[in-house]
C-alpha positions as CSV (number, residue, x, y, z in Angstrom):
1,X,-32.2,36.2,-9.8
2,X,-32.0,35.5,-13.4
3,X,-31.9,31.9,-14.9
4,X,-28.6,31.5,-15.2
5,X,-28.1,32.4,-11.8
6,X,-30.9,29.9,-10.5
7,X,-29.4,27.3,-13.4
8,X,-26.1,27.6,-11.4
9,X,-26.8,27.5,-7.8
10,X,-29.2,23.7,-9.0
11,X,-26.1,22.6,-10.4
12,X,-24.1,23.5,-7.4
13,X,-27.0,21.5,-5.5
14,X,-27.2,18.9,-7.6
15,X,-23.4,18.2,-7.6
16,X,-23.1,18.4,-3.6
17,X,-26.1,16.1,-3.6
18,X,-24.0,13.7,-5.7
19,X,-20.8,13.8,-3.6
20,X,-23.4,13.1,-0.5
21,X,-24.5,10.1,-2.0
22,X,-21.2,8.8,-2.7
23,X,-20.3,9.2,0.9
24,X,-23.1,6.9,2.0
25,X,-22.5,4.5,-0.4
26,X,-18.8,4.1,0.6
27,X,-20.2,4.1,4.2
28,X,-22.7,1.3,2.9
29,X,-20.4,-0.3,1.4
30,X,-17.9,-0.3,4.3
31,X,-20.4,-2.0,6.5
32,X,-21.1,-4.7,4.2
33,X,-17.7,-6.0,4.1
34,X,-17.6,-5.8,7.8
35,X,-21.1,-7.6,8.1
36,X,-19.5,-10.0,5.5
37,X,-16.6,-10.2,7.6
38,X,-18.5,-10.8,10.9
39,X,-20.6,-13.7,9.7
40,X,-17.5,-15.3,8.0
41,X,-15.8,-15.3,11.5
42,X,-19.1,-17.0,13.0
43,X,-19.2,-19.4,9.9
44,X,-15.7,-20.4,11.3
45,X,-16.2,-20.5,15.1
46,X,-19.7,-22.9,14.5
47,X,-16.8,-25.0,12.6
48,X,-14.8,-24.9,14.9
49,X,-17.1,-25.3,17.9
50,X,-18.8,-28.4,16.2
51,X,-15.5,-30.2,15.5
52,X,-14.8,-30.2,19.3
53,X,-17.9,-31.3,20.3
């Protein structure tokens, strides 16, 4: 395989490498807002519970 073959075939890797790590950070980034989300609905069911009480 000559260098510009291997040169080639690491960019290829590289670049797929790149569009994996994208992926998980939309999927990170995904979750956070529903973590964000799910703690803003508690925050406002402990309001809620301790105004009835």
């Amino acid at each position: 395989m000559t260098l510009e073959a291997v040169m080639e075939q690491q960019a290829l890797r590289l670049a797929n490498l790149a569009r994996r790590v994208a992926e998980v950070d939309q999927w990170i980034q995904v979750l956070l807002d529903w973590i964000e989300a799910a703690a803003q609905d508690l925050s406002l069911e402990n309001a809620t519970d301790e105004r009835a009480v």
